[in-house]
MIDOSE-1310 file (N, C-alpha, C; in nm, 2 decimals, decimal comma, always signed):
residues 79
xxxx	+18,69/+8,62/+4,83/+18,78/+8,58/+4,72/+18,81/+8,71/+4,63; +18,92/+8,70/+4,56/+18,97/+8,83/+4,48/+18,99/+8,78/+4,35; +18,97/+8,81/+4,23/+19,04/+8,77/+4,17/+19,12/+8,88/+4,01; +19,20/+8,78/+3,97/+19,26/+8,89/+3,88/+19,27/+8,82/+3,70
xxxx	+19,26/+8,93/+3,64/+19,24/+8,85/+3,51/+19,39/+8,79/+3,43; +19,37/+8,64/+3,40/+19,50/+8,64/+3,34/+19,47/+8,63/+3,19; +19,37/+8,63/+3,13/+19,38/+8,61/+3,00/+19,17/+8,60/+2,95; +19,11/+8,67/+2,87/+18,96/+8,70/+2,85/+18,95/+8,77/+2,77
xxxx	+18,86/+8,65/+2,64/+18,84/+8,71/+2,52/+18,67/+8,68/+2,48; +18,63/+8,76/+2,41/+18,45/+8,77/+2,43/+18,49/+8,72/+2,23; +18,44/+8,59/+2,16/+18,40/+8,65/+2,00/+18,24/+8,63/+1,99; +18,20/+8,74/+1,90/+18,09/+8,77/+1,86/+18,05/+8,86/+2,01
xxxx	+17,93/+8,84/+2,03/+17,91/+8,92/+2,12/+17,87/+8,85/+2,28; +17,85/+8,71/+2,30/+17,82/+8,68/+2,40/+17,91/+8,57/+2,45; +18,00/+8,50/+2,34/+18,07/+8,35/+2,37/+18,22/+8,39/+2,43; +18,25/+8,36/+2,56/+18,36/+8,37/+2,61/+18,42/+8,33/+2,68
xxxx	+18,56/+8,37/+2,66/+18,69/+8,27/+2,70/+18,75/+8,33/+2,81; +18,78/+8,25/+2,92/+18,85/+8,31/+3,03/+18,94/+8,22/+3,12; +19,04/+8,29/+3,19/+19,15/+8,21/+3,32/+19,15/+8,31/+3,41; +19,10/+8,33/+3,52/+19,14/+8,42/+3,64/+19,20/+8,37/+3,74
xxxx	+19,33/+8,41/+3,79/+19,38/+8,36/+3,89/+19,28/+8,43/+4,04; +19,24/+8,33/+4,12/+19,17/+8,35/+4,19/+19,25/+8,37/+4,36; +19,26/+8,48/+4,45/+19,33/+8,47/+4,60/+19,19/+8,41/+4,63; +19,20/+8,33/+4,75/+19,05/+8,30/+4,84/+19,10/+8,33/+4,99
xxxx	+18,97/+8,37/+5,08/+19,03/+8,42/+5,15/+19,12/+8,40/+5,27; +19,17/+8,23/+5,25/+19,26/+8,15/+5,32/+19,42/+8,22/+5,34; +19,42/+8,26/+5,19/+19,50/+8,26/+5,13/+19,60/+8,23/+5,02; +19,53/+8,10/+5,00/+19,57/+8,01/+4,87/+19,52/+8,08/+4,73
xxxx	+19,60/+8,02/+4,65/+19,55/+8,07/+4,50/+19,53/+7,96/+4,49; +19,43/+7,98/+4,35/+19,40/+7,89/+4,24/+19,35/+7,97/+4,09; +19,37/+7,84/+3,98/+19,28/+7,90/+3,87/+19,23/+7,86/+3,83; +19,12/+7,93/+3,75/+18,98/+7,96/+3,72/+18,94/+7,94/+3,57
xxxx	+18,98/+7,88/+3,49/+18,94/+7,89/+3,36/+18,81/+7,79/+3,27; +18,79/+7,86/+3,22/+18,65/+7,80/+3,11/+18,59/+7,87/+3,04; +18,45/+7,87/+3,00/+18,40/+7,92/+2,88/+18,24/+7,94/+2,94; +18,21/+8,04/+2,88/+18,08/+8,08/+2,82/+17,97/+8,08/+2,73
xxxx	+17,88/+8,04/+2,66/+17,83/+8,02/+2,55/+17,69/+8,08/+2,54; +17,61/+8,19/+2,53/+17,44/+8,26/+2,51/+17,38/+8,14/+2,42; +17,31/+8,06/+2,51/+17,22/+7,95/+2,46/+17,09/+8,01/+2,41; +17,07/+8,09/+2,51/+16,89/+8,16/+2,49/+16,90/+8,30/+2,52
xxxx	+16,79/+8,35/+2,51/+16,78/+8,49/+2,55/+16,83/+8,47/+2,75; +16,88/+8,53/+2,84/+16,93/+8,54/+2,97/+16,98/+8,41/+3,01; +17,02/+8,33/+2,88/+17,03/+8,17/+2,95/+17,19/+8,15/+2,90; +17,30/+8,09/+2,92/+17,41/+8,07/+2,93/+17,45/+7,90/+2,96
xxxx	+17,57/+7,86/+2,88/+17,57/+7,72/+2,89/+17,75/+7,71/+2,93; +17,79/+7,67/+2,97/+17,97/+7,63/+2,97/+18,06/+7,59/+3,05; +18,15/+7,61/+3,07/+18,27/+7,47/+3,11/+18,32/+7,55/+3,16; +18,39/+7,47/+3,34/+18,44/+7,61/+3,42/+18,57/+7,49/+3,49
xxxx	+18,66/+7,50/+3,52/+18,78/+7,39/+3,58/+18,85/+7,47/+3,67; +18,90/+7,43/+3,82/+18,96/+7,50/+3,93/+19,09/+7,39/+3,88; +19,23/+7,49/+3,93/+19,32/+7,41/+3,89/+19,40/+7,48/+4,02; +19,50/+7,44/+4,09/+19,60/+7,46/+4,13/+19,73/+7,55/+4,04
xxxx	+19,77/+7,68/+4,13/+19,86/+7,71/+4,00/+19,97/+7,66/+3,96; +20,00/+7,57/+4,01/+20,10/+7,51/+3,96/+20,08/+7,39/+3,83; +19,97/+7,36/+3,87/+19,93/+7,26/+3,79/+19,89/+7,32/+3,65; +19,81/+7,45/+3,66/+19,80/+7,50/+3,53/+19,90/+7,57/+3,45
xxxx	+20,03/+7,63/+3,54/+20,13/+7,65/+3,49/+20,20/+7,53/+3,39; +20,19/+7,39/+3,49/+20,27/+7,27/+3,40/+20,22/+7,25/+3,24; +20,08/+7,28/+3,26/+19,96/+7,27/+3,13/+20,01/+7,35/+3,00; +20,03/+7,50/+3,11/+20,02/+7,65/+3,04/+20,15/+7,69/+3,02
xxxx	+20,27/+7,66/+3,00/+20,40/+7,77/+3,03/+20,39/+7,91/+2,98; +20,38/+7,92/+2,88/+20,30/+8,07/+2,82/+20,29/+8,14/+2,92; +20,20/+8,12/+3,01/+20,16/+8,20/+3,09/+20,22/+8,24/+3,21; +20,34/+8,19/+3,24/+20,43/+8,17/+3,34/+20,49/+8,33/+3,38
xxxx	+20,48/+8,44/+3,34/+20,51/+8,57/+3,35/+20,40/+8,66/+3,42; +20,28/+8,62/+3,32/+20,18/+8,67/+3,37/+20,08/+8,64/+3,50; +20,14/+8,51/+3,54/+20,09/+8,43/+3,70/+20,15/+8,53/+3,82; +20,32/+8,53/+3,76/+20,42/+8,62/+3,86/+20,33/+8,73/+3,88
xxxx	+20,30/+8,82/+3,81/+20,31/+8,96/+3,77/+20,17/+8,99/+3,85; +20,06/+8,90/+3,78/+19,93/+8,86/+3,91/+19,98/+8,88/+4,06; +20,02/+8,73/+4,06/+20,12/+8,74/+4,23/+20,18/+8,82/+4,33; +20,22/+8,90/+4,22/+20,32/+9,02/+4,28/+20,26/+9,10/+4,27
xxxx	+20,11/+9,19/+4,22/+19,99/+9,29/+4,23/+19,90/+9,24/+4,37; +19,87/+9,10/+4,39/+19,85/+9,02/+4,51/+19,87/+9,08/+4,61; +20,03/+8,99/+4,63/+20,15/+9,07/+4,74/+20,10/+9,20/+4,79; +20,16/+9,31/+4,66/+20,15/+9,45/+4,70/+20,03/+9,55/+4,74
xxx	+19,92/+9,45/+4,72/+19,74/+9,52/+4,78/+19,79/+9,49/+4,91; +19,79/+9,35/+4,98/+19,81/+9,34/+5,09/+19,91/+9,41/+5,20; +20,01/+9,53/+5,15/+20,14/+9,58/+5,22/+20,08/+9,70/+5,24
């Protein structure tokens, strides 16, 4: 699997927010988004959701530029 960042923000120093559109090695995409939280010293707690991109698109329109632009960096590894 490959994946690419569509959007990842860290506040304070350990709690973090993320969406990676994910290639797997089928070929299909999907995305990847959820959260992070430093519960303990090496310990971690958070919420992680696989979506179809289209489905997160319907969710997300915002992001609808930056899915392509993914897509199309995708494409162009592979050529």
């Amino acid at each position: 699997m490959k994946s690419k960042r569509i959007y990842y923000r860290v506040k304070g120093h350990d709690d973090e927010t993320y969406i990676f559109l994910d290639k797997h090695d089928d070929g299909s995409l999907s995305v990847r988004s959820g959260n992070s939280t430093h519960t303990s010293h090496f310990t971690w707690d958070g919420e992680e959701e696989v979506e179809s991109v289209e489905e997160f698109l319907a969710s997300n329109p915002s992001y609808q530029g930056r899915v392509e632009e993914l897509i199309a960096e995708f494409n162009t590894e592979e050529n």
